[in-house]
C-alpha positions as CSV (number, residue, x, y, z in Angstrom):
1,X,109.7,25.0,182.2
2,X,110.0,23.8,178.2
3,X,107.6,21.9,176.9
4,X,108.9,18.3,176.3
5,X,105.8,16.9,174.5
6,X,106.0,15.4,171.1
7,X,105.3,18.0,168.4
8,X,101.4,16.6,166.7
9,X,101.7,15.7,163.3
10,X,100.6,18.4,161.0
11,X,98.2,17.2,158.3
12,X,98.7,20.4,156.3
13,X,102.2,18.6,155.2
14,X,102.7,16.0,152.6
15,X,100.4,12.9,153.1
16,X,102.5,10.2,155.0
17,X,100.2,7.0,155.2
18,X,100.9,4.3,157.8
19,X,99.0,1.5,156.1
20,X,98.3,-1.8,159.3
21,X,97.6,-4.9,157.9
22,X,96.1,-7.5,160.5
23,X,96.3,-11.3,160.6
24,X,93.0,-11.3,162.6
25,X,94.9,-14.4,164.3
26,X,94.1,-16.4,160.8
27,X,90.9,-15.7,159.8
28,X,92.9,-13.1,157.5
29,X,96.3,-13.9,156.9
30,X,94.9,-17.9,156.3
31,X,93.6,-17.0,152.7
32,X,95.5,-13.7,152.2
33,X,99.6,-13.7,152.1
34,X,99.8,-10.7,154.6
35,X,103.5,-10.7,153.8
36,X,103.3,-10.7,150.7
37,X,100.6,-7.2,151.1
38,X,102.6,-5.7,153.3
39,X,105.6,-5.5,150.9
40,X,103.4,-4.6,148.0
41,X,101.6,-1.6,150.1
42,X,104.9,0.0,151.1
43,X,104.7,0.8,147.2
44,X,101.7,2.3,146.8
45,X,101.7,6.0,146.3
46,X,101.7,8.4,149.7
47,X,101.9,5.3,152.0
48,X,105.0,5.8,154.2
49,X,104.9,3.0,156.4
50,X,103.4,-0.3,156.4
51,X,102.7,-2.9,159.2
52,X,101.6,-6.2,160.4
53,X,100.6,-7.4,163.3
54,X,98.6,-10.5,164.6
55,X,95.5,-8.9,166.3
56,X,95.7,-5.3,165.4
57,X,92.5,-4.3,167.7
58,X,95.0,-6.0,170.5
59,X,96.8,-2.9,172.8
60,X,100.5,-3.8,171.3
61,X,98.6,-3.4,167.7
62,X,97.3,-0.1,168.4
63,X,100.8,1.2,170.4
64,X,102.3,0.9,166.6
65,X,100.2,2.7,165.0
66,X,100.3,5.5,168.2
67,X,104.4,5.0,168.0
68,X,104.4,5.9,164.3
69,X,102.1,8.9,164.3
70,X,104.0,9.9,167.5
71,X,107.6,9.8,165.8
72,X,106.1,11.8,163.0
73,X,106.4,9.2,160.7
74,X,102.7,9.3,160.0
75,X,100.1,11.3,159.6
76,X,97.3,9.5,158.3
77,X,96.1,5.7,159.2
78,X,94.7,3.3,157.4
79,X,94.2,0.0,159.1
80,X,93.0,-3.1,156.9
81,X,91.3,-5.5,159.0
82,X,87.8,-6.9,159.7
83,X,84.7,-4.8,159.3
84,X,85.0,-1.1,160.8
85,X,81.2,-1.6,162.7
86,X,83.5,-3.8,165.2
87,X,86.8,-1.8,165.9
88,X,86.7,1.6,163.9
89,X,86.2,3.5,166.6
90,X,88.7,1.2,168.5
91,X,91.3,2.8,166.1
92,X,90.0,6.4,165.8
93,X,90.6,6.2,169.8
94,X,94.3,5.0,169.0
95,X,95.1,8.1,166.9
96,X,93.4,10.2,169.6
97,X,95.2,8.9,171.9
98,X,98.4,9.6,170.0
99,X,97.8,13.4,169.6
100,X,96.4,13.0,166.2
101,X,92.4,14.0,164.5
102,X,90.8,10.9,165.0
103,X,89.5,11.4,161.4
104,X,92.7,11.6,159.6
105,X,91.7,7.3,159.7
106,X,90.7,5.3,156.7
107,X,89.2,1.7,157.4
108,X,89.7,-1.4,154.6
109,X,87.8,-4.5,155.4
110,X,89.7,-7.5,154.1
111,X,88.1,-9.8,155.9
112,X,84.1,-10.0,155.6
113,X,84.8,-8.4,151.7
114,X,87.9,-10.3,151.5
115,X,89.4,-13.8,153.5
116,X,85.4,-15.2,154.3
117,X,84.7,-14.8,150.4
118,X,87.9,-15.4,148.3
119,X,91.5,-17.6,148.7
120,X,94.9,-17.3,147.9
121,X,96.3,-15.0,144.9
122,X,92.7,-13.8,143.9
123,X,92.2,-12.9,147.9
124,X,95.5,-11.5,148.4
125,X,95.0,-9.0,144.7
126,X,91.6,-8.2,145.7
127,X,93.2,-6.9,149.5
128,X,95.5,-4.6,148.1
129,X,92.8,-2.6,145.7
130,X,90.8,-2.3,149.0
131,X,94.2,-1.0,150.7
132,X,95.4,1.1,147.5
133,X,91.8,2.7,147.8
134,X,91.9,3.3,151.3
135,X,95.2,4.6,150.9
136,X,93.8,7.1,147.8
137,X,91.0,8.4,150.0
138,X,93.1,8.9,153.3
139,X,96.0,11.0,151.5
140,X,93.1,13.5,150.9
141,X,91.6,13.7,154.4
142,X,91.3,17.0,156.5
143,X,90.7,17.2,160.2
144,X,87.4,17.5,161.2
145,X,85.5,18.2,164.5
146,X,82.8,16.4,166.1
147,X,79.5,18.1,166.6
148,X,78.2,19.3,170.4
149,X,74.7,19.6,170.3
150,X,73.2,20.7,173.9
151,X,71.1,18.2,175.2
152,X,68.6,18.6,177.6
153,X,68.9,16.3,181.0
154,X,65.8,14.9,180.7
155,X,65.1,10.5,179.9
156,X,61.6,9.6,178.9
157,X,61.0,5.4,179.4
158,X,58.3,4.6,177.3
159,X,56.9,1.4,179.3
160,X,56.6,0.5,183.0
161,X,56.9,-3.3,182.9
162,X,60.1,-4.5,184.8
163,X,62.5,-3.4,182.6
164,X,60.8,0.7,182.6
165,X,60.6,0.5,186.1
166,X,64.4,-0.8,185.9
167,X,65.7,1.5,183.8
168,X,63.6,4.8,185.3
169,X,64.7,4.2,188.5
170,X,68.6,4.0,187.6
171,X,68.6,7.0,185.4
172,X,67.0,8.8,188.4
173,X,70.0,7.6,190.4
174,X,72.2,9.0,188.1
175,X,70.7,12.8,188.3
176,X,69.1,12.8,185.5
177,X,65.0,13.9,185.4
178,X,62.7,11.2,184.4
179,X,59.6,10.9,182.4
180,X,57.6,7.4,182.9
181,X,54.8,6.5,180.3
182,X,52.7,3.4,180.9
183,X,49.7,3.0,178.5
184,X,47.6,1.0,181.3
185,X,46.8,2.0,184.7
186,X,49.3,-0.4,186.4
187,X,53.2,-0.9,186.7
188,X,54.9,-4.2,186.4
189,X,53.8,-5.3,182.4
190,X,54.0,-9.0,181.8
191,X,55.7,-9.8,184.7
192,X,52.2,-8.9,187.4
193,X,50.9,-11.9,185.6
194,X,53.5,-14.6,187.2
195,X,53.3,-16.1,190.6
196,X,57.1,-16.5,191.5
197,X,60.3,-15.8,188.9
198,X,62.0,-18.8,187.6
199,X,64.5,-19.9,188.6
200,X,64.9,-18.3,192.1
201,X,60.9,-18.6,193.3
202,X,61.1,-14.7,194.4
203,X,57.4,-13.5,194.2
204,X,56.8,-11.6,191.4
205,X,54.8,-9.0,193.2
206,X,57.6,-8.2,195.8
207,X,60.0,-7.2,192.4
208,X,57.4,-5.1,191.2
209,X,56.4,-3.6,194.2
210,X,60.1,-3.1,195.5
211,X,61.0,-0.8,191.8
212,X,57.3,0.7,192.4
213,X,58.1,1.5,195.7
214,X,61.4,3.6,194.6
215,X,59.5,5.1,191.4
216,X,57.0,6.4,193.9
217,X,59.9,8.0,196.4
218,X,62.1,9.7,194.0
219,X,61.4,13.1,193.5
220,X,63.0,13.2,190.0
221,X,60.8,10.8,188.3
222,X,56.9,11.5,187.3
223,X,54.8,8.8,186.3
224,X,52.3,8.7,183.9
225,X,49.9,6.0,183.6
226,X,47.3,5.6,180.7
227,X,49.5,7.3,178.2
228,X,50.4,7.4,175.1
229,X,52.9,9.0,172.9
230,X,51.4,10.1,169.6
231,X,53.7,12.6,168.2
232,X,57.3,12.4,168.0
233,X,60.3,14.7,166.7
234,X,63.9,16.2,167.0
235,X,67.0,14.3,167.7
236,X,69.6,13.5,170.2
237,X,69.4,15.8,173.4
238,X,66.2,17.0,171.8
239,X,63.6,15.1,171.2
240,X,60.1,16.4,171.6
241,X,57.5,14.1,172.5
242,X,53.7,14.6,172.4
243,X,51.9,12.0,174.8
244,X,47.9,11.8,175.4
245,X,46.6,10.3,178.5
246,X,42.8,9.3,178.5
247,X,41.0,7.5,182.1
248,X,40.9,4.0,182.2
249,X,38.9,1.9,180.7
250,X,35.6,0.8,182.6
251,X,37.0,-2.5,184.3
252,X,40.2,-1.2,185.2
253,X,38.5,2.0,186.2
254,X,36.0,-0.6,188.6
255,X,39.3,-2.1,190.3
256,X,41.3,1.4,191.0
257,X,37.8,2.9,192.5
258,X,37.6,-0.5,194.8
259,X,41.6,0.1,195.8
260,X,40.9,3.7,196.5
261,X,38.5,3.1,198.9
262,X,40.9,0.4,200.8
263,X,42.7,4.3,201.4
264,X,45.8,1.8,201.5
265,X,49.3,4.0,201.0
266,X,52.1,3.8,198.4
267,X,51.7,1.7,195.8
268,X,49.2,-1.4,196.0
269,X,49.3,-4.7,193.5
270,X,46.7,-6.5,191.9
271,X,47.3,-9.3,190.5
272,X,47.8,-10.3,186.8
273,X,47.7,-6.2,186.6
274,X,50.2,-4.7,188.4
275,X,51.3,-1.8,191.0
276,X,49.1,1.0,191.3
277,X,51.5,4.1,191.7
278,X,48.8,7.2,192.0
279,X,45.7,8.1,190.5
280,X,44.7,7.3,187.1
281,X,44.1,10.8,184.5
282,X,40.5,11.9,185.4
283,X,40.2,13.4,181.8
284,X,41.7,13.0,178.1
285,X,44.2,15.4,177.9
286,X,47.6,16.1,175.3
287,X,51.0,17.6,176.8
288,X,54.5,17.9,175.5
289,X,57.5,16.1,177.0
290,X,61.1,17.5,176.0
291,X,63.6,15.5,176.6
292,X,67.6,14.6,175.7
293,X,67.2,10.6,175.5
294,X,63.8,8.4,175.0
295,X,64.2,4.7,176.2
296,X,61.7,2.0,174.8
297,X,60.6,-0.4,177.0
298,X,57.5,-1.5,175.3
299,X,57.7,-4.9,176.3
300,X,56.5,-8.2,174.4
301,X,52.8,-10.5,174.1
302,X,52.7,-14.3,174.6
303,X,51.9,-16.1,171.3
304,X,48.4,-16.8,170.9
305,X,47.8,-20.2,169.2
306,X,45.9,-20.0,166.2
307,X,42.3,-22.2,166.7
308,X,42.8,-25.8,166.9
309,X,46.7,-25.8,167.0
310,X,46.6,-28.7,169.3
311,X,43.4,-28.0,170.0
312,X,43.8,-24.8,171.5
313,X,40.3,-22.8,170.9
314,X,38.6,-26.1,170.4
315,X,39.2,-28.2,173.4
316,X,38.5,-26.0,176.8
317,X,41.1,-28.4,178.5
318,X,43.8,-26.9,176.3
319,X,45.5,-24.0,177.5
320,X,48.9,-21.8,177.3
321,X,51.0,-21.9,180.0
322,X,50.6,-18.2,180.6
323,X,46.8,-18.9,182.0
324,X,48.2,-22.1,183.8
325,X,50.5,-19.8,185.6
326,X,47.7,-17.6,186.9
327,X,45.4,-20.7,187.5
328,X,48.1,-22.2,189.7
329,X,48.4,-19.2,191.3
330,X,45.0,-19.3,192.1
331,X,44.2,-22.9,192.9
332,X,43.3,-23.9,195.9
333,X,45.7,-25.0,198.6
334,X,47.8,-27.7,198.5
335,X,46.7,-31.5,198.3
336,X,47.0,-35.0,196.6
337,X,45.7,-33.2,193.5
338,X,45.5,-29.9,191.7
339,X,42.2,-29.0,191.2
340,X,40.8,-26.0,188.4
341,X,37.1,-25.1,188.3
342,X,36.3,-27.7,191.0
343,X,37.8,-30.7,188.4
344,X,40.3,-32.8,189.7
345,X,43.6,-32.6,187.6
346,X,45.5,-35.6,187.9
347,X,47.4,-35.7,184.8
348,X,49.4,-32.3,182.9
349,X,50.8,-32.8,179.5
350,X,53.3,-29.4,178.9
351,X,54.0,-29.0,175.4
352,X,57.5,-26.4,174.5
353,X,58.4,-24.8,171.8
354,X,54.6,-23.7,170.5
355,X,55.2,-20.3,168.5
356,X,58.7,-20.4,168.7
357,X,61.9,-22.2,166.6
358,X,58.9,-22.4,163.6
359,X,59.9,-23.9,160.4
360,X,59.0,-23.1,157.2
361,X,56.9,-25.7,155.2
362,X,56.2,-27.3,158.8
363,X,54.3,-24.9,161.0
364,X,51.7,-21.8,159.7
365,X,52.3,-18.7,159.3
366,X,50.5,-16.2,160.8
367,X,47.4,-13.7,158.8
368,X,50.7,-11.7,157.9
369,X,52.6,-14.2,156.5
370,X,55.2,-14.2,159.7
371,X,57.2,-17.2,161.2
372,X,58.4,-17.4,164.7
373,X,62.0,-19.2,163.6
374,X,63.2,-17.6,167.0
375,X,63.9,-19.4,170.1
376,X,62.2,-17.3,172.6
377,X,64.8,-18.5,175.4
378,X,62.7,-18.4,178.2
379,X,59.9,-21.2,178.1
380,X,62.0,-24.2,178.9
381,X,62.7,-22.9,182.2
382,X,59.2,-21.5,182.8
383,X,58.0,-24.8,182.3
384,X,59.9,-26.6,184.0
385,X,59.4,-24.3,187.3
386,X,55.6,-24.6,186.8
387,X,55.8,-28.4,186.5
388,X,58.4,-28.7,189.6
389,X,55.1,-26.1,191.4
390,X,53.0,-28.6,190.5
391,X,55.0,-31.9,191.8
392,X,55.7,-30.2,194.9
393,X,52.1,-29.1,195.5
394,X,49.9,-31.6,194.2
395,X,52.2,-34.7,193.9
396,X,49.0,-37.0,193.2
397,X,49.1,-34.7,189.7
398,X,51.6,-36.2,187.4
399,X,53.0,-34.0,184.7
400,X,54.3,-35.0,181.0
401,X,56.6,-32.9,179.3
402,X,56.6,-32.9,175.3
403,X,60.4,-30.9,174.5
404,X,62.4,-30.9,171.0
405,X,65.4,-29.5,173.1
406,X,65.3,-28.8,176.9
407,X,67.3,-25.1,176.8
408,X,67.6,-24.5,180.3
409,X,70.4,-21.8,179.5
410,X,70.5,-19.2,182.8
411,X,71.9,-19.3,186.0
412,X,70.4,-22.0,188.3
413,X,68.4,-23.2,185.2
414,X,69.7,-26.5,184.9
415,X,68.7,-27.1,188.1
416,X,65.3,-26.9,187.6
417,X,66.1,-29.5,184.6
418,X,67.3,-32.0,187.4
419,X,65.1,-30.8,190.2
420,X,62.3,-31.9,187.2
421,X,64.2,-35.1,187.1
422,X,63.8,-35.7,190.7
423,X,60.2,-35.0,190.9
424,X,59.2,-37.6,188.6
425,X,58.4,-35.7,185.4
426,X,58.5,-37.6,182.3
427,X,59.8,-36.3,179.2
428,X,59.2,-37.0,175.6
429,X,61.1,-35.9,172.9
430,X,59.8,-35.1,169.2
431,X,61.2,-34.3,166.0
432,X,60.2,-30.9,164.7
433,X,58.8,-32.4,161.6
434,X,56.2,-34.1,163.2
435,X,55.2,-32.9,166.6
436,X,53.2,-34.4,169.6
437,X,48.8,-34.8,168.4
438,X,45.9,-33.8,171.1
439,X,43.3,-35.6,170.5
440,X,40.2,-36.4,172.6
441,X,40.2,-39.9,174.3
442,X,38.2,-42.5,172.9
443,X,39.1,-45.1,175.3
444,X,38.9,-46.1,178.9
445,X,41.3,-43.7,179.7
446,X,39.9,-41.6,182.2
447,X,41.0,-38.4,180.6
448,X,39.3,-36.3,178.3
449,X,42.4,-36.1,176.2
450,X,45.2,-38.0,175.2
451,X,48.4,-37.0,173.4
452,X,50.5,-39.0,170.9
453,X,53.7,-38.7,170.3
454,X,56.8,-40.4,168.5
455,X,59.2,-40.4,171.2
456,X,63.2,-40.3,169.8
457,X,64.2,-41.5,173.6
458,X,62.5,-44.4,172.9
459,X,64.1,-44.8,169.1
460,X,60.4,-43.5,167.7
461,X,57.8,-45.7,169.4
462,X,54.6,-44.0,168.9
463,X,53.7,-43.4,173.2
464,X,50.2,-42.3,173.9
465,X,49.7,-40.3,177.3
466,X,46.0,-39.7,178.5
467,X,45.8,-36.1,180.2
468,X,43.3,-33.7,181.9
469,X,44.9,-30.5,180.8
470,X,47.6,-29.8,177.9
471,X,49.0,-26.8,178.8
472,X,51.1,-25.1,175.6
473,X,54.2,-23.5,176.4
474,X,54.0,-20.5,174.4
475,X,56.6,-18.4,173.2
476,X,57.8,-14.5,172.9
477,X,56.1,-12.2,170.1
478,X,56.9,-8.1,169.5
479,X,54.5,-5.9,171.1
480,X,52.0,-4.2,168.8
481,X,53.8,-1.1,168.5
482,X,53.8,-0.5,164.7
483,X,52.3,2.8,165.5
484,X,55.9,3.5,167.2
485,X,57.5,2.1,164.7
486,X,56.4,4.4,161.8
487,X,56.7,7.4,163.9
488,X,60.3,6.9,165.5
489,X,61.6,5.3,162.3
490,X,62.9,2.0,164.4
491,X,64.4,-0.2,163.0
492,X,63.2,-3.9,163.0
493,X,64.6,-7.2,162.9
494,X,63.7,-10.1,160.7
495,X,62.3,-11.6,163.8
496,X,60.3,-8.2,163.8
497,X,62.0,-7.4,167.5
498,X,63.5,-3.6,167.6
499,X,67.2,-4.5,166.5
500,X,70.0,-2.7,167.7
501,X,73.3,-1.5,166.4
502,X,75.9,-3.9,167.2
503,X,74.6,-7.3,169.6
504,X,78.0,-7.1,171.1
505,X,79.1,-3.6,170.9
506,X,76.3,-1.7,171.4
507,X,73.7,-3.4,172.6
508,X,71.3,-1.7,173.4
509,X,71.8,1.6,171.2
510,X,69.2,1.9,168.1
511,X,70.8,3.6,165.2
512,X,69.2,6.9,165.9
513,X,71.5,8.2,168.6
514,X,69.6,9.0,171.9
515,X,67.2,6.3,171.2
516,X,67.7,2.9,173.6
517,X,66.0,-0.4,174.2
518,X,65.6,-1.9,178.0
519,X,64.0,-5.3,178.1
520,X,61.8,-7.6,175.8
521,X,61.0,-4.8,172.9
522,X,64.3,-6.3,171.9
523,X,64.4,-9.9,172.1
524,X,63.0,-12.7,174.3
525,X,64.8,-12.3,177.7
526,X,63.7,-13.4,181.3
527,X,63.2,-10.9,184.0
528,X,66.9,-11.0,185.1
529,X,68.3,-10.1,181.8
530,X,65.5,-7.9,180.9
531,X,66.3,-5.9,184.2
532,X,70.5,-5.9,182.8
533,X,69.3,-4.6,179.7
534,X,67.7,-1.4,181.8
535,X,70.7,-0.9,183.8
536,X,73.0,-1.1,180.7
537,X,70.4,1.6,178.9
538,X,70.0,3.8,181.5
539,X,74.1,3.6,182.0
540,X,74.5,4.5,178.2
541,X,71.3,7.2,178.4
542,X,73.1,8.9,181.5
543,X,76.6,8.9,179.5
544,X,75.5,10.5,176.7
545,X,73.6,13.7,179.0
546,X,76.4,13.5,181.5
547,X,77.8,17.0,180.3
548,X,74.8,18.9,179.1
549,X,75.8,18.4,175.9
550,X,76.3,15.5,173.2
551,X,78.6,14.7,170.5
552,X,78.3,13.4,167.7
553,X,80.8,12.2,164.3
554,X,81.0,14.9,162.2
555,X,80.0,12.5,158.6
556,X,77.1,15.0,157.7
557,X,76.3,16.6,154.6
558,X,77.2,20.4,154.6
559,X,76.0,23.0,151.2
560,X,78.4,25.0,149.3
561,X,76.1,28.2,149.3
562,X,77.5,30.0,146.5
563,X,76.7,26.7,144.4
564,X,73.3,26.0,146.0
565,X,70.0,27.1,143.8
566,X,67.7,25.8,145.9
567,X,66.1,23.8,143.7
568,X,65.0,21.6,146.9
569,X,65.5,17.9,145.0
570,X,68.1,17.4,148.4
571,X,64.5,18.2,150.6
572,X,62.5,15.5,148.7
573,X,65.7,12.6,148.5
574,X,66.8,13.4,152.4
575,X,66.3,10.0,154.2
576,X,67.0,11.7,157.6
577,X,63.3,13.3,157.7
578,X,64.1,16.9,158.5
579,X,67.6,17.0,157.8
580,X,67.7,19.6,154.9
581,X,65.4,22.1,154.7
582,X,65.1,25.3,152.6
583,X,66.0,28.7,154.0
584,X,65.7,32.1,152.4
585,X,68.6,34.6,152.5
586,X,69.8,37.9,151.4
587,X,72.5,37.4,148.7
588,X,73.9,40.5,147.1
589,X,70.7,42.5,148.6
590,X,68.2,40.0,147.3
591,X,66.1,36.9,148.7
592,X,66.7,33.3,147.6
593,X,66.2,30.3,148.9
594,X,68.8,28.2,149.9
595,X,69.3,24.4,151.3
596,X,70.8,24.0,155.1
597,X,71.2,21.0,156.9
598,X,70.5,20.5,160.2
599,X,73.3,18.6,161.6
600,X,72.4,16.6,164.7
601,X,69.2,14.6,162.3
602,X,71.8,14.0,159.5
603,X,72.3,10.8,158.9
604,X,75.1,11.1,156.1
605,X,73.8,8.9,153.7
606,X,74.7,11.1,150.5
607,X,70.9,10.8,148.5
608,X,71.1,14.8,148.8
609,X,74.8,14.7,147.1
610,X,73.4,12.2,144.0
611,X,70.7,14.2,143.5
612,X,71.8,18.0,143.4
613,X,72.4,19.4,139.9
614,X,75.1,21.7,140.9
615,X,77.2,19.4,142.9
616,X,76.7,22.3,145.9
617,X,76.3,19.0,148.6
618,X,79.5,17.0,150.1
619,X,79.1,14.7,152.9
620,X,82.4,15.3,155.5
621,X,85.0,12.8,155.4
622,X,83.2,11.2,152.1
623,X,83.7,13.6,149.0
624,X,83.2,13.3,145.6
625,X,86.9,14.0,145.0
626,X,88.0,11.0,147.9
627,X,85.1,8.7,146.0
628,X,87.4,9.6,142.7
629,X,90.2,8.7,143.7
630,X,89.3,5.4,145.3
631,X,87.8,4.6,141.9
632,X,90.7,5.8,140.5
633,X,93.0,3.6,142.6
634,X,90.9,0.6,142.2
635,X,91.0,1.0,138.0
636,X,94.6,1.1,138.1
637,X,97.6,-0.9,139.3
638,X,98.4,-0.4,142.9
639,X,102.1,-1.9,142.5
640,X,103.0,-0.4,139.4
C-alpha cells in the first residue's frame, strides 16, 4: 500500500520561518499594533510566513502553526507571545505533533519584555527587534535529540509526616520501590500533635494510622526511622544518597521500650508523636540508598513567639494554639467549664495572625533578620475549629477572637466561620498597625489578664476583654533543613519555603529534575492539600521512571575536542557541580587531558562557554554564532 503521509519538512533546505504573533486576548495586541508586526515581520529576512491569532497557546492557534509546517511552508517556528516558562513546551509539542524537531522552535516574549513595560509605537519597534532576533537565531537551528538517561525505579521520600506517608504509599501503588526516611522514631510529623482535622473533625490519629497501616503492608516500601541523609549526589534516575541512622534519643527510646512490652501488632500511635511502624535502629550505622527520584517532604515548625510578644514567655497563661490543641485534647471531660492544670478557664482570648502577614517597620524580625510577610493559610480555620471545640464542650467558657481578616478559604471552612457565629464567639477586629495588648489585670476583673484592643467593628473604640488564657494563633515557618539545602542545592523562596518551578505548571517539580516537593516543605498548606501535593508528586515521580529511562532537553554544553586544551577554567566556572570534569586521552599516541561534560547534571547555563580561551565550548540550541546573529539583527533594521 503507498504511503499517503505528508513528506516532514527537511531542515537541511533553505530556512523557511513561520513567525506567530499572539494577541494574548489584549494583554499584547492592547499596547502593541499586532497588525501592524505582522506586516512588517513577513519582511524580515528568512521568515516565510507570518501569523496572528488571538490566543496562540489556544488548540486553533497551535493547528496553524501544525498546518503550515505540515504543507511545507515552514520549517522553523518562531512564536512571539508571553514568557516561554508558561507555553514553550506547549509549542515544541505543536511542531511535534506536526512531524517536525521540536527544537527547530524559537520563543520571543513580547509581553512581560514588551506590552507590561512599554505602549504604542515604542512597544510595537521594540516587538519586532525581539521577533527579527528570534527569527536570526531560528534560521540557524539544527535538530537535536533529547537525552535518555536510564534511571533506576527506585523513589526515596525524605519525611514521614502526612504528606511522606501520602506520597510513599502512592508511588508504591504505582510499582515503583520505595525508600522512607523519618529522622524521629514516629510517623505522622506535625499532624500526631492535633486532636481532630479542621474542618471535617476526622481524628487525626485514624489518618495517620490508616497511611501507617498501608506503609507497613506493602512489600515495596522500607521504612527507616531515625535517619538521616548526610551525603547526597548524581542526577535524575541516579541519585545516590548516603543516610545515617542512630537509636533514639533517651525519652523517645523510654516510650518505644513501654509500647514494646504492650506486644500490641502493626503500627501503634502515641500521641503528639506519632505511629510507631517497627523497631527503632539498635545502633549508629551509614548505608547507601540509590535511587531514580528523591521526594522532600520535610515538613514545617509552628512559629515560636519571641519572649514577651504578647506576653508569651512572660505570662504562663499565654500560650500558642499549638499547646492549646494538645491541652484540649487532654482536658478533662466535658462540663460547664474547661479546666487546665485543675484552674477553671472561663474566658479564651485567640489571637490570629501571630508570625504571619508581618510587616516591616511594624513587627520584629527574627535573630536573622527574617519577616513572616506570608499568610500561612491555615490558622483562621484552626482557630476557629478549636474555639467551636471549646463552645461545644465547655459552653460556660466563653471565647474572644482577636482577627485582622477571617480567611476561612477551604472547603467547608466558612462553615466553621458561621458555626463560630452560632456558638456565641465574639470577634474583634484590629488594624495591623496597632494590634491587640496583653496585659495583666489590675482591676476587679477576675482574670489574670485582660486584652485591649481598638476594635474597627466598633469604628475604633478601645474594648478591654478580661481573660484566663490568650492563646496565640501561630503561624507556618520552614523546617530547619539548611543542612539539605546546601547539600541538594534547593532552591528557596523569599519566604525561605523550597520554591518550585512554575506554581501553576509545575508545581511541585524543583528545578533539578528528579527532585519533588509533597506537603508543607513548600508552603503553608492544611492536611488535605498537603496530602494533594503527595499524590501530584508521586504522580509526576512515577511518570518520569515509568520506562526505565528519562529524558531530558538536549540545551547542554558539549566540547569541541580538537579545540579543547584542558586548561580546566570550564571545571572551576561550572555552576552544575560535576558537570565538566577533566579526562585524559590518547591523541595522536600521546595523553592529554581534556574537558567532558556529563550530560544529565548540565544545567546549560554557558559560564563554561564565557570562560574557555579557545572557544572549544557551545551550549546546544544556544551558539555563539545564533547569539551573533540575534545581536546582529537587533543592531540593524529589521524592515529595511
Amino acid at each position: 500500500m503507498e504511503d499517503q503521509r505528508t513528506p516532514l519538512p527537511d531542515v537541511a533546505d533553505e530556512p523557511r520561518v513561520g513567525v506567530y504573533i499572539c494577541h494574548c486576548g489584549g494583554n499584547i495586541s492592547d499596547h502593541v499594533d499586532v497588525e501592524a508586526l505582522c506586516e512588517k515581520a513577513e519582511k524580515i529576512p528568512g521568515v516565510a510566513v507570518a501569523r496572528r491569532n488571538v490566543f496562540m497557546c489556544s488548540d486553533p492557534g497551535q493547528e496553524l502553526i501544525m498546518e503550515d509546517i505540515r504543507s511545507g511552508k515552514v520549517n522553523r517556528v518562531v512564536v512571539a507571545s508571553c514568557s516561554p516558562s508558561l507555553h514553550e513546551s506547549t509549542f515544541r509539542n505543536a511542531l511535534e505533533r506536526a512531524g517536525a524537531n521540536p527544537y527547530v522552535y524559537e520563543h520571543a516574549n513580547i509581553r512581560e519584555q514588551v506590552s507590561w513595560v512599554h505602549h504604542g509605537d515604542p512597544a510595537t519597534e521594540k516587538a519586532l527587534k525581539l521577533i527579527s532576533a528570534a527569527a536570526a537565531k531560528a534560521r540557524l537551528l539544527t535538530p537535536l535529540e533529547p537525552l535518555r538517561v536510564d534511571a533506576r525505579r527506585r523513589a526515596t521520600v525524605i519525611g514521614a509526616g502526612i504528606a511522606g506517608l501520602r506520597a510513599a504509599v502512592d508511588l508504591a501503588r504505582r510499582g515503583l520501590e520505595v525508600v522512607l526516611l523519618e529522622k524521629t522514631p514516629f510517623a505522622g510529623g506535625r499532624v500526631a500533635s492535633l486532636d481532630r482535622l479542621a474542618p471535617t473533625g476526622e481524628a487525626a490519629s485514624e489518618a495517620i494510622l490508616s497511611l501507617a497501616r498501608q506503609v507497613m503492608e506493602h512489600p515495596g516500601i522500607s521504612f527507616h526511622s531515625c535517619a538521616r541523609v548526610v551525603g547526597f549526589d548524581g542526577y535524575v534516575g541516579n541519585f545516590s544518597l548516603e543516610v545515617e541512622v542512630e537509636p533514639p534519643a533517651p525519652e523517645d527510646a523510654a516510650v518505644l521500650s513501654a509500647l514494646k512490652s504492650e506486644g500490641e501488632g502493626g503500627p501503634r500511635f502515641v500521641p503528639s508523636r506519632g505511629a510507631v511502624l517497627g523497631d527503632p535502629p539498635a545502633a549508629q550505622k551509614r548505608f547507601r540508598v540509590d535511587t531514580g527520584v528523591v521526594v522532600l517532604a520535610t515538613g514545617f515548625q509552628p512559629y515560636e513567639p519571641r519572649k514577651g510578644e504578647y506576653g508569651y514567655g512572660e505570662m504562663p497563661e499565654v500560650v500558642t494554639l499549638p499547646q492549646f490543641i494538645e491541652a484540649l485534647r487532654d482536658a478533662d471531660a466535658d462540663g460547664s467549664f474547661l479546666t487546665l492544670g485543675g484552674r477553671p478557664i472561663r474566658s479564651v482570648a485567640m489571637i490570629h495572625c501571630v508570625g504571619s502577614r508581618q510587616i516591616p517597620g511594624v513587627h520584629e524580625e527574627d535573630a536573622s533578620g527574617h519577616l513572616n510577610e506570608y499568610c500561612s493559610r491555615t490558622c483562621c480555620s484552626a482557630t476557629l475549629f478549636a474555639a467551636n471545640q471549646v463552645r461545644t464542650r465547655y459552653p460556660g467558657t466563653r471565647v474572644f477572637e482577636f482577627y485582622r481578616d477571617i480567611r476561612a478559604y477551604g472547603r467547608g471552612q466558612e462553615e466553621l466561620y458561621q458555626e463560630a457565629a452560632h456558638n456565641r464567639v465574639l470577634f474583634f477586629r484590629f488594624e495591623p498597625e496597632d494590634p491587640p495588648r496583653v496585659e495583666r489585670a489590675d482591676g476587679p476583673t477576675g482574670t489574670p489578664l485582660v486584652v485591649r484592643v481598638k476594635d474597627t467593628l466598633t469604628f475604633g473604640e478601645e474594648v478591654q476583654v478580661p481573660a484566663d488564657l490568650v492563646v496565640l494563633a501561630v503561624g507556618m515557618e520552614p523546617a530547619g533543613i539548611q543542612d539539605l539545602v546546601k547539600m541538594m542545592k534547593l532552591p528557596v523562596g523569599a519566604d525561605r519555603f523550597l520554591l518550585e518551578v512554575h506554581p501553576k505548571l509545575r508545581p511541585v517539580e524543583l528545578a533539578t529534575t528528579g527532585m519533588l516537593l509533597a506537603g508543607t516543605c513548600q508552603a503553608p498548606m492544611d492536611v488535605t492539600e498537603a496530602c494533594n501535593a503527595a499524590s501530584a508528586a508521586a504522580s509526576k515521580a512515577s511518570a518520569l521512571l515509568a520506562k526505565g529511562c528519562v529524558q531530558l532537553d538536549p540545551f547542554v554544553a558539549e566540547v569541541d575536542w580538537d579545540k579543547c586544551r584542558g586548561t580546566g577554567a570550564c571545571v572551576e566556572a561550572c555552576l552544575g557541580d560535576g558537570a565538566i570534569e577533566r579526562v585524559d586521552v590518547v591523541v595522536d599516541g600521546e595523553t592529554v587531558r581534556r574537558a567532558q561534560v556529563v550530560s544529565a547534571l548540565c544545567l546549560g547555563c554557558g559560564a563554561c562557554v564565557a570562560v574557555c580561551p579557545t572557544g572549544a565550548i557551545q551550549v546546544k540550541g544556544s551558539t555563539l554564532a545564533q547569539f551573533e546573529a540575534m545581536v546582529d539583527a537587533i543592531a540593524s533594521d529589521p524592515a529595511a
